[in-house]
C-alpha positions as a Python dict, from the first residue, in 0.01 Angstrom:
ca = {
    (1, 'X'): (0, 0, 0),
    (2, 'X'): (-202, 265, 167),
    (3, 'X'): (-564, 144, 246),
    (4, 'X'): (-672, 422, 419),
    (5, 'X'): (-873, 493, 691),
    (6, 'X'): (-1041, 140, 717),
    (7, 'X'): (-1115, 142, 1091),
    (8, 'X'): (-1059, -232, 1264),
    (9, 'X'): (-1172, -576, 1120),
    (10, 'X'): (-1111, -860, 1372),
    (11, 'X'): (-887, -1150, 1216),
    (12, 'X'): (-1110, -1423, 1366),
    (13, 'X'): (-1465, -1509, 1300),
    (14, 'X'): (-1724, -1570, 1601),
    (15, 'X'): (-1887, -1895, 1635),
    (16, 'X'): (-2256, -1975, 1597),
    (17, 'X'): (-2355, -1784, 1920),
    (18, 'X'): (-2134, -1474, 1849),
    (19, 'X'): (-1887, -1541, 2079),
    (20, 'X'): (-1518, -1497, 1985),
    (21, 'X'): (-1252, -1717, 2072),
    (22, 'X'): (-978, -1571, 2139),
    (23, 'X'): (-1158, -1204, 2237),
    (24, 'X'): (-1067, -933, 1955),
    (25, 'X'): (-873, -643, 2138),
    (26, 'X'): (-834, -308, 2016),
    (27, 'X'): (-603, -110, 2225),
    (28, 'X'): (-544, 336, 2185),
    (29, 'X'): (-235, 415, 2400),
    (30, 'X'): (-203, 776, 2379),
    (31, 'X'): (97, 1002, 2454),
    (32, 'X'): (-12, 1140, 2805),
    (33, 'X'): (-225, 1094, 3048),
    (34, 'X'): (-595, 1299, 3013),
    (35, 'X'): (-700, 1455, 3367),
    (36, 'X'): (-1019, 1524, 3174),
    (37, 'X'): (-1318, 1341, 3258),
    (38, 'X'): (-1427, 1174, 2915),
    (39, 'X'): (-1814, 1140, 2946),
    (40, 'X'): (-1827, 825, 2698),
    (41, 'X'): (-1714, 671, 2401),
    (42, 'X'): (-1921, 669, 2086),
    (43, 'X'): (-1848, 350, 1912),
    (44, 'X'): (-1951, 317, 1533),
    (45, 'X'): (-1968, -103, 1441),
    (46, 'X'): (-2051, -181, 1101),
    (47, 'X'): (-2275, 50, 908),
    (48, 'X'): (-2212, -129, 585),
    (49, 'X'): (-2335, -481, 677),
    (50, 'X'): (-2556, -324, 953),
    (51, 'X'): (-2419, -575, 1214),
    (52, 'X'): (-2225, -424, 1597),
    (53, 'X'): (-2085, -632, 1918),
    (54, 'X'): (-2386, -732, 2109),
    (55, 'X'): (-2163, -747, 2409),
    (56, 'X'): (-1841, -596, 2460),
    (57, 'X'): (-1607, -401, 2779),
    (58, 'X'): (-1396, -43, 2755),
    (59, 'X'): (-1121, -83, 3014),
    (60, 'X'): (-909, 231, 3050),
    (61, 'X'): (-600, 229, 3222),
    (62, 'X'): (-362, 502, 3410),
    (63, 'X'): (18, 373, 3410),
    (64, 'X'): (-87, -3, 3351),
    (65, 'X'): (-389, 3, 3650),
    (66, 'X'): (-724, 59, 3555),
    (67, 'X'): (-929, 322, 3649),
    (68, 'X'): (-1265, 257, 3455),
    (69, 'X'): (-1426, -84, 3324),
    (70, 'X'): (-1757, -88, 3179),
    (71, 'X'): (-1960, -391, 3004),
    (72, 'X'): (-2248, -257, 2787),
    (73, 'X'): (-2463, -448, 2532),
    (74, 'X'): (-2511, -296, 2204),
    (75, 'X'): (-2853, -315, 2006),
    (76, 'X'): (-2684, -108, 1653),
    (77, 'X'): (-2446, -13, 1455),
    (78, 'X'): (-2367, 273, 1661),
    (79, 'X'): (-2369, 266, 2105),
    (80, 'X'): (-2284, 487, 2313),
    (81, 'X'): (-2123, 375, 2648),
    (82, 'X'): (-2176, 628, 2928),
    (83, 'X'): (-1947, 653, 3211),
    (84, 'X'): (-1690, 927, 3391),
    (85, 'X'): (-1333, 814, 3255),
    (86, 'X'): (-1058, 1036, 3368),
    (87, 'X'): (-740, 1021, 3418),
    (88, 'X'): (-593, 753, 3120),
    (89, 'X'): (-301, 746, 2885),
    (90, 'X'): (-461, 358, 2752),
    (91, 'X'): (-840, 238, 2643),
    (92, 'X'): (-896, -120, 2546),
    (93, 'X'): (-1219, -270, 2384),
    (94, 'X'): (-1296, -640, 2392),
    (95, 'X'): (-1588, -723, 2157),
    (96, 'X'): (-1733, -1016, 2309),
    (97, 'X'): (-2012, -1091, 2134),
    (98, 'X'): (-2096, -1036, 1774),
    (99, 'X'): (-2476, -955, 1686),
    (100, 'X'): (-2445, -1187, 1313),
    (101, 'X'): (-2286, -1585, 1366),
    (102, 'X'): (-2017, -1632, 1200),
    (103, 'X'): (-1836, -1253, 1143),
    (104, 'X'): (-1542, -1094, 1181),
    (105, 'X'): (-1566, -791, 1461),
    (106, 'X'): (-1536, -440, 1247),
    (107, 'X'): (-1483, -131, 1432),
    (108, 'X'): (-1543, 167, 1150),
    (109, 'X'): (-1453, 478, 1450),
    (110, 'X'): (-1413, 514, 1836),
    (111, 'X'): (-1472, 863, 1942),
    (112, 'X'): (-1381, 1023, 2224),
    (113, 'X'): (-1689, 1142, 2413),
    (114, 'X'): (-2056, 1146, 2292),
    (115, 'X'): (-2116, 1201, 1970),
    (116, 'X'): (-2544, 1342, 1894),
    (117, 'X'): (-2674, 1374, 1515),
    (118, 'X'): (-3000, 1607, 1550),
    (119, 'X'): (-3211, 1674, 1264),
    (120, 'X'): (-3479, 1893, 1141),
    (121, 'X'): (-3706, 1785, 1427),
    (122, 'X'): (-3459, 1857, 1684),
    (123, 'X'): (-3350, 2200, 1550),
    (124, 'X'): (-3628, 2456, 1636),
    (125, 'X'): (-3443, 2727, 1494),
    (126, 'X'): (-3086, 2850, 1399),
    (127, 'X'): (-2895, 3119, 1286),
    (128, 'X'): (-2551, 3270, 1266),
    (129, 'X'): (-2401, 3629, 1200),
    (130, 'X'): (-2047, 3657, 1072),
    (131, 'X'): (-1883, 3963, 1042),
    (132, 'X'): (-1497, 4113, 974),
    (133, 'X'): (-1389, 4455, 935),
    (134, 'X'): (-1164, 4520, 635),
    (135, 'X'): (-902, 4775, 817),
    (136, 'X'): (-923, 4587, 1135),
    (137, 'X'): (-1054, 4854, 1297),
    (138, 'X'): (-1273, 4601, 1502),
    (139, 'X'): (-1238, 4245, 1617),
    (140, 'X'): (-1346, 4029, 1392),
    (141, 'X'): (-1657, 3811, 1526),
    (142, 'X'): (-1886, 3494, 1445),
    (143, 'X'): (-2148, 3338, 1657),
    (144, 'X'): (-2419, 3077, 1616),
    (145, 'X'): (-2759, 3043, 1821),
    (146, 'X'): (-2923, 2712, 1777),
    (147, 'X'): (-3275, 2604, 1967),
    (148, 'X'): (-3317, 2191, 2011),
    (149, 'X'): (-3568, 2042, 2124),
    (150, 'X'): (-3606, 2010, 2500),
    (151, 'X'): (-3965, 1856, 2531),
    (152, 'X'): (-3798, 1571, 2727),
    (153, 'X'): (-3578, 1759, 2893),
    (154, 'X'): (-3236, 1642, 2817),
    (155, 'X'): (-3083, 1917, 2843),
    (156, 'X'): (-3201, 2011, 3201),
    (157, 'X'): (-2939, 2071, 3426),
    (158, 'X'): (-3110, 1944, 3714),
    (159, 'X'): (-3172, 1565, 3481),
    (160, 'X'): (-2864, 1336, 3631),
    (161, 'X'): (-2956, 1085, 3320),
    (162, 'X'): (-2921, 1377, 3076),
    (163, 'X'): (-2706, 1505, 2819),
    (164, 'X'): (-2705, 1856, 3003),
    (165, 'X'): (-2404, 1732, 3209),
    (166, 'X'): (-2216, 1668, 2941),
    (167, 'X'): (-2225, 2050, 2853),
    (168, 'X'): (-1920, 2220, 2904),
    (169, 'X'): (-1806, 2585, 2835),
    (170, 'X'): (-1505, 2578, 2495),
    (171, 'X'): (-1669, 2242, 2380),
    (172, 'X'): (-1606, 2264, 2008),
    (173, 'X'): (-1900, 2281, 1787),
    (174, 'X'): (-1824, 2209, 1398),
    (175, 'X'): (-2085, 2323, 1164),
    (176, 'X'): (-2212, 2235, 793),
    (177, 'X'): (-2499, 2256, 571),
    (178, 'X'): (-2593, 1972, 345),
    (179, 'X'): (-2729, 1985, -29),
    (180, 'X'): (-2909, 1736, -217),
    (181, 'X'): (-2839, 1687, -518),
    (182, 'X'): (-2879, 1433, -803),
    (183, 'X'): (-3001, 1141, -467),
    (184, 'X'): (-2683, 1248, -279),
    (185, 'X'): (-2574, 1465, 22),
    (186, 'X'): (-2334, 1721, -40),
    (187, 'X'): (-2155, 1874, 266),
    (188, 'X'): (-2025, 2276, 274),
    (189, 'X'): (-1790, 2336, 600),
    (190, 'X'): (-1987, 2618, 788),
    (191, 'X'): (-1687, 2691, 1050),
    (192, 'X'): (-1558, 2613, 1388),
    (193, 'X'): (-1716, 2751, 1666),
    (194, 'X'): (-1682, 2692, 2036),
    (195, 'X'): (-2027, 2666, 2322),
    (196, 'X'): (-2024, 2990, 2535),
    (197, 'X'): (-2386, 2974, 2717),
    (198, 'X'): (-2665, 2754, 2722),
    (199, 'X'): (-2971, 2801, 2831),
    (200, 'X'): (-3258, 2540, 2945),
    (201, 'X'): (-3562, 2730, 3117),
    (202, 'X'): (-3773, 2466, 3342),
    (203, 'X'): (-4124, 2582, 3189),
    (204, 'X'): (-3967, 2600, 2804),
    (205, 'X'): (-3986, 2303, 2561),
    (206, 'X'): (-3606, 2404, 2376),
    (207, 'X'): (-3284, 2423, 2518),
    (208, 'X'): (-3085, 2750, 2353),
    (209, 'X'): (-2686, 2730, 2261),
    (210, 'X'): (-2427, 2971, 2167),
    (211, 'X'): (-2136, 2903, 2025),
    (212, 'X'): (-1809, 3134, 1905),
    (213, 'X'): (-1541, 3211, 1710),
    (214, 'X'): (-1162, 3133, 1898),
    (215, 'X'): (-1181, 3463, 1979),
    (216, 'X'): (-1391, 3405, 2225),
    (217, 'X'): (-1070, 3202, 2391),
    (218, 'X'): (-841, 3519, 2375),
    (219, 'X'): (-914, 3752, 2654),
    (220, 'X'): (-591, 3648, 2871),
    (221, 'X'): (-367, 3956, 2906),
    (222, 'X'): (-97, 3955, 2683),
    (223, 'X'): (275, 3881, 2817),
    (224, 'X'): (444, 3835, 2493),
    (225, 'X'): (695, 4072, 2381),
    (226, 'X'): (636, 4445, 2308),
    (227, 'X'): (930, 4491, 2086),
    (228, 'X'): (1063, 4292, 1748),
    (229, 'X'): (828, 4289, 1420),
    (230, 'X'): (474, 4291, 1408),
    (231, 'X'): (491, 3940, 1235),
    (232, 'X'): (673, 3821, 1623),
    (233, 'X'): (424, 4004, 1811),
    (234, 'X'): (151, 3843, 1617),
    (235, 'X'): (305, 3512, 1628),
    (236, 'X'): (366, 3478, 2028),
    (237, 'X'): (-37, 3665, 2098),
    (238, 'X'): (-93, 3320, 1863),
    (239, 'X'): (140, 3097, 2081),
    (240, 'X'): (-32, 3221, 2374),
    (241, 'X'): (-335, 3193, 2328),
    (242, 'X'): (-285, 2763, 2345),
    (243, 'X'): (-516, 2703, 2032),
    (244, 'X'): (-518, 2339, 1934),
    (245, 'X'): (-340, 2214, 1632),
    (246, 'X'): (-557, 2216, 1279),
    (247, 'X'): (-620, 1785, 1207),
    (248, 'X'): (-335, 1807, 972),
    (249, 'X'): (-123, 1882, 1271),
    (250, 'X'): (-21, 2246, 1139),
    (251, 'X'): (-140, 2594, 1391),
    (252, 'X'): (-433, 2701, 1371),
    (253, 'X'): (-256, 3023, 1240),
    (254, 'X'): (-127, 3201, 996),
    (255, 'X'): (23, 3529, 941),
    (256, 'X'): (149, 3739, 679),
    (257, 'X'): (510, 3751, 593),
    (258, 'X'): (484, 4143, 508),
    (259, 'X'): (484, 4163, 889),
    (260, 'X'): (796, 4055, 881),
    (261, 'X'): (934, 4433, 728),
    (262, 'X'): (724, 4635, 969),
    (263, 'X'): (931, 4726, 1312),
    (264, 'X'): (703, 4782, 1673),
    (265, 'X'): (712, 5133, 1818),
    (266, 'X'): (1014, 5128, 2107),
    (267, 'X'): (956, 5143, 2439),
    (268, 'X'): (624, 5025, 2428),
    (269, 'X'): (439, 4803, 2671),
    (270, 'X'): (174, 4593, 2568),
    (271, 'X'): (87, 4420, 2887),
    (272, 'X'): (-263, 4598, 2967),
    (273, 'X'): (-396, 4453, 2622),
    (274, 'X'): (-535, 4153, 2612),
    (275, 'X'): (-425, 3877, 2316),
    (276, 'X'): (-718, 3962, 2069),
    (277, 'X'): (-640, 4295, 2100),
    (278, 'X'): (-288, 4244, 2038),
    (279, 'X'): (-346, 4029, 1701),
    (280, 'X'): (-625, 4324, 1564),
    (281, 'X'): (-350, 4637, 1649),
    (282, 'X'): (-83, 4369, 1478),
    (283, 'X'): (-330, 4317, 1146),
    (284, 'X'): (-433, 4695, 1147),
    (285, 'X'): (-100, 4836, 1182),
    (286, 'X'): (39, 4647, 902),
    (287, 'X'): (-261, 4659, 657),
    (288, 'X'): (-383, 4316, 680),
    (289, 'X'): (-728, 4186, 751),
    (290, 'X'): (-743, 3984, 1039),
    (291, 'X'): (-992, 3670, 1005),
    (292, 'X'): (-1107, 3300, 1109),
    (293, 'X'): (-1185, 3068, 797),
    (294, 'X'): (-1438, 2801, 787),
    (295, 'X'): (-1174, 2528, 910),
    (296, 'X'): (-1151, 2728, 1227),
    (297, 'X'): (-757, 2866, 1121),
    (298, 'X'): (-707, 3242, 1227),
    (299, 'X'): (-528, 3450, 961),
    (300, 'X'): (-384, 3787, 903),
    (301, 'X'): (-307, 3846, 595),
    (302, 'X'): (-370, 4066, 270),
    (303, 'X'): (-713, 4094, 128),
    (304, 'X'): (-718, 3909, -199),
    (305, 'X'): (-876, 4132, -498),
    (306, 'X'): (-1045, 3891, -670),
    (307, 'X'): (-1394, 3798, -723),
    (308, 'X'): (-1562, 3494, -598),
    (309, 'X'): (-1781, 3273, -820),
    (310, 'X'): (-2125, 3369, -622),
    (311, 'X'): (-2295, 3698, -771),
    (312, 'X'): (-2575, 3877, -555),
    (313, 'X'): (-2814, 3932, -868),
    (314, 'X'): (-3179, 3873, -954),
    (315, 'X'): (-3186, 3513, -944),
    (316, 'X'): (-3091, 3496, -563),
    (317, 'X'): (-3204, 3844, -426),
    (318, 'X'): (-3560, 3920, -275),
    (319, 'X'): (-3465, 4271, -337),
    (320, 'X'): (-3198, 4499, -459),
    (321, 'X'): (-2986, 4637, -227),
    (322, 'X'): (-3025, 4937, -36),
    (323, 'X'): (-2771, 5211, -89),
    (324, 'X'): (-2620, 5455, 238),
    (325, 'X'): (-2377, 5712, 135),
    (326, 'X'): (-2108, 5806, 438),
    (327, 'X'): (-1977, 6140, 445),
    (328, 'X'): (-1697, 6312, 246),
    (329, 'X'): (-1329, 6176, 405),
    (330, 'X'): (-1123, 6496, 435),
    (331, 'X'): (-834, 6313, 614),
    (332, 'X'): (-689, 6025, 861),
    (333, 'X'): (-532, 6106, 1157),
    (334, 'X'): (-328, 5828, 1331),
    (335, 'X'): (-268, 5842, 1726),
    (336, 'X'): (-405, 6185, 1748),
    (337, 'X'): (-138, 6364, 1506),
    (338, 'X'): (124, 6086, 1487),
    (339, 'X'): (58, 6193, 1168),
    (340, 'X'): (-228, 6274, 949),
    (341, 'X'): (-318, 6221, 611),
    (342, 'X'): (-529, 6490, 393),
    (343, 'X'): (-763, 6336, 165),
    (344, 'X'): (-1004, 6628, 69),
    (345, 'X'): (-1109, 6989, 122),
    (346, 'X'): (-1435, 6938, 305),
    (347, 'X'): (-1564, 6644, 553),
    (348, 'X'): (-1510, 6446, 846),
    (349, 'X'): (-1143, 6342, 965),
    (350, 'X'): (-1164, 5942, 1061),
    (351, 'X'): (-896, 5883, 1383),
    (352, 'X'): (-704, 5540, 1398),
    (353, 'X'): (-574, 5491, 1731),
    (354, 'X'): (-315, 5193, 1765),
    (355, 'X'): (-25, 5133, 1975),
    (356, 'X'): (152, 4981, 1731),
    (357, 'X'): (165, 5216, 1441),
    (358, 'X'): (560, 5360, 1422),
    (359, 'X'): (623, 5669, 1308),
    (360, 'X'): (768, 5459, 982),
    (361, 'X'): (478, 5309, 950),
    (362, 'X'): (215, 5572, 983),
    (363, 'X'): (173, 5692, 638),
    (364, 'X'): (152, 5373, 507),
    (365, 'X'): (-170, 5262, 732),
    (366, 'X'): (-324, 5638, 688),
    (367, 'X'): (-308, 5597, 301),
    (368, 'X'): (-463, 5210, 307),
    (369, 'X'): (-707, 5333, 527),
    (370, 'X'): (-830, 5656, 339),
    (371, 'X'): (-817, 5477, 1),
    (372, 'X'): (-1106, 5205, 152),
    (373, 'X'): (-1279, 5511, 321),
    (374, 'X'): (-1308, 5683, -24),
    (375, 'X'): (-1539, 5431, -112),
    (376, 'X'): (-1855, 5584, 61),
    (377, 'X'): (-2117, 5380, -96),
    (378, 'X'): (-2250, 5087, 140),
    (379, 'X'): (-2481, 4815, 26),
    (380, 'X'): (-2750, 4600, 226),
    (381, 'X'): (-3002, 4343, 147),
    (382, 'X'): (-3169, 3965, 192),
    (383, 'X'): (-3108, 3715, -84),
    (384, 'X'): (-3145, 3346, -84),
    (385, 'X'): (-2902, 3221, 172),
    (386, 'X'): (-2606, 3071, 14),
    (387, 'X'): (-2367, 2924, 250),
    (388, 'X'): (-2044, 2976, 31),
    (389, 'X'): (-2076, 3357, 130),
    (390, 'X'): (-1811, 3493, 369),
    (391, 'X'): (-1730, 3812, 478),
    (392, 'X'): (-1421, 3950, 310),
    (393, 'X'): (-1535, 3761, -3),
    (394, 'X'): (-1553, 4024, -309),
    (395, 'X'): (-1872, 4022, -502),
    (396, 'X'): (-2094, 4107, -762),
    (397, 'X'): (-2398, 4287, -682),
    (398, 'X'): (-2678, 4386, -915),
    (399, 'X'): (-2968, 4623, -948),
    (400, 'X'): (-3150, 4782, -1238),
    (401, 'X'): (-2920, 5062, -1303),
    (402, 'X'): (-2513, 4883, -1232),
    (403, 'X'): (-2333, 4641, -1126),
    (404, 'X'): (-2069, 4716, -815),
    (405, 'X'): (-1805, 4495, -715),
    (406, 'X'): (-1860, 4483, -328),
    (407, 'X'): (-1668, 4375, -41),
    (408, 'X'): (-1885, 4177, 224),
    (409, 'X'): (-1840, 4255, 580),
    (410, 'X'): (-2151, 4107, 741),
    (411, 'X'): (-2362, 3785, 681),
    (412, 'X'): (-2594, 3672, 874),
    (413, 'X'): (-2855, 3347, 789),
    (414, 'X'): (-3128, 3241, 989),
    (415, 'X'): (-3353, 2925, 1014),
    (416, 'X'): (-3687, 2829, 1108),
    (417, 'X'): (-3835, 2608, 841),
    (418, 'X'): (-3673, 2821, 554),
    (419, 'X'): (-3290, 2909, 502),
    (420, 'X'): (-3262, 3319, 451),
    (421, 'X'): (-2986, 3528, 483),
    (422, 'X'): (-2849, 3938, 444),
    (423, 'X'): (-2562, 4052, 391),
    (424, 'X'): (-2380, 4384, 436),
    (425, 'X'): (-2076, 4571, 200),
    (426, 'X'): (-1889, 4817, 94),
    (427, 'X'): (-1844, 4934, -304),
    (428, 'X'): (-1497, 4889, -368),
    (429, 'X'): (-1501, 4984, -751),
    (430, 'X'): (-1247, 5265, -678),
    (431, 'X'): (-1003, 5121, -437),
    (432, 'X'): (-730, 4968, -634),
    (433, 'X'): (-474, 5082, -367),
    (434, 'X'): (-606, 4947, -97),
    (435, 'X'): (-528, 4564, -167),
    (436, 'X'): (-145, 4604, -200),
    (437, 'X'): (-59, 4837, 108),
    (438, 'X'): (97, 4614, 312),
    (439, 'X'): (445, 4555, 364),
    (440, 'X'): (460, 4802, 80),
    (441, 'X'): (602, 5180, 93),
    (442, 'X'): (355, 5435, 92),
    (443, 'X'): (427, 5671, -236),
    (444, 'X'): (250, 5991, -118),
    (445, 'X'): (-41, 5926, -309),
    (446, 'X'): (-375, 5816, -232),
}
């Protein structure tokens, strides 16, 4: 039978003092060895019967020697031992010494470093903009800016007891935002970002982070291949760019099998690109969207059509959206007459320029491109942040006079106190075409 996740509960119980006899042993023997240094190991007891080894020792070992040993006591449920590990493929706890007579030694996690909860009166103030461009004209980009708390100065650089040292650029930050409701905490994913910058002045009282999206880990030139399908292309910019496996052991990718049909230009070189780049020419030249989700996987795919269950109406909106109006598309012009598209009689001509457009394919990204550029109505406002919103997510938005199905490109929520956001769209209720472009072939018809 499958029990789960259950953690570790000892088989022996302690005696009257707490000591065990023989010592419980957990032992994590890992599949290489970590050059790494580890700052710590967060070590979660028992939070159900609120009881934690009073004494216990980490060893951790390189090849059978060890290169760290550390004896800490432990006053709750939850310690923290501090000290530089490096270097191990094995780490061993011995509880020693149980804080209630007479238990078994339970072990509900072990993780890997040092693991801080701050609440509201840590958080001075946070926010977070999200944006994604529907032709993948632009790299798509999400970034959080958080303020602690620094009164005590933790986060100094120049404090050798603080938790500033522990700071380290591509540290993964995981995000969510909690609802109450009916006596209970419920948790919405808010994405996967990773620390870029900190900043802890010596006069201030908070310590300022930034965080990004994993395209903030994709500036390498590419060396791929410059030939093949767009899907291959795609696929090795992924590969190279060394992202981490999702928890379910799966990439942290995914890319649309309408690549597969679309054939690279010949003879090109993509080598003075970096890998971002790559992946955005890849989603643009095949009419796909190119976009991280909340569980921090990168995708390229189709845009899906359909509306999401959140409408932007009265009952969340301070105010009803403003309305700009672009000008008039009178045609597309890809790689500066590759070929170009005529869309009207009067207006502005809108250039795509992208290595990887074929000649084959040309038409195809001209006519997905003009048929979102038709729509030439773009909405703003500030509602009552929601955290389900996304951009790329289709929605409903209301004023006095209609209702427009709108396609969100920016988000952006902020917090000081109170939890407000604004968003940013296009109208998209005359763009049927542009949702089923890809991988298709174009008709001569916009």
């Amino acid at each position: 039978m499958d029990y789960g996740n259950n953690g570790y509960i000892g088989t022996w119980l302690c005696g009257e003092d707490g000591v065990f006899a023989p010592i419980p042993t957990i032992t994590l023997t890992f599949s290489k060895s970590y050059p790494e240094t580890l700052p710590g190991l967060t070590l979660t007891w028992s939070t159900v019967y609120d009881e934690w080894a009073s004494l216990f020792r980490v060893t951790a070992y390189h090849s059978g020697r060890a290169v760290f040993s550390g004896t800490m006591e432990g006053t709750a449920p939850q310690t923290i031992l501090e000290g530089d590990i490096g270097g191990y493929d094995k780490l061993t706890i011995e509880v020693l010494k149980w804080s209630t007579p007479r238990r078994r030694a339970r072990i509900e996690s072990v993780f890997l470093g040092i693991e801080s909860t701050y609440t509201k009166k840590d958080i001075i103030q946070y926010s977070v903009s999200m944006f994604a461009d529907p032709l993948s004209a632009a790299l798509p980009k999400s970034e959080i800016t958080f303020e602690l708390d620094n009164r005590d100065g933790r986060f100094n650089l120049d404090n050798l007891k603080g938790e500033g040292r522990y700071l380290m650029e591509r540290q993964e930050v995981n995000v969510r935002y909690g609802y109450k409701l009916e006596g209970a905490n419920e948790w919405i994913s808010g994405g996967t970002y990773y620390l870029s910058q900190w900043d802890a002045p010596q006069n201030g009282i908070t310590a300022t982070f930034t965080a990004r999206d994993a395209l903030e880990l994709m500036g390498d030139p590419y060396t791929g291949p410059s030939s093949g399908t767009l899907k291959e292309i795609a696929e090795a910019a992924f590969t190279q760019s060394g992202l981490s496996k999702m928890s379910d052991g799966t990439d942290r990718w995914a890319v649309s099998s309408s690549l597969e049909n679309i054939q690279a230009p010949e003879g090109l070189d993509l080598s003075r690109y970096s890998v971002a780049e790559v992946l955005q020419y890849a989603s643009n030249a095949g009419c796909c969207v190119f976009y991280q989700d909340r569980a921090g996987k990168l995708h390229i795919e189709k845009l899906n059509p359909a509306l999401t269950d959140y409408p932007i109406d009265r009952f969340v909106s301070y105010e009803y959206a403003e309305i700009a109006l672009s000008r008039q598309l009178k045609a597309v012009n890809v790689n500066n007459g590759q070929f170009e598209l005529a869309v009207g009689l009067k207006g502005e001509t809108q250039p795509i320029s992208n290595p990887l457009i074929s000649d084959e394919q040309a038409p195809n990204t001209a006519a997905w491109a003009a048929d979102y550029l038709q729509n030439r109505r773009t909405l703003s406002g500030n509602y009552r942040a929601d955290p389900r919103l996304d951009p790329l997510d289709m929605v409903r938005n209301q004023n006095r006079f209609a209702n427009t199905t709108v396609l969100i490109t920016t988000v952006r929520y902020t917090w000081n106190g109170a939890f407000r956001g604004s968003y940013e769209g296009r109208g998209m209720d005359n763009a049927s075409a542009y949702f089923y472009y890809a991988g298709d072939i174009y008709s001569g018809e916009v």
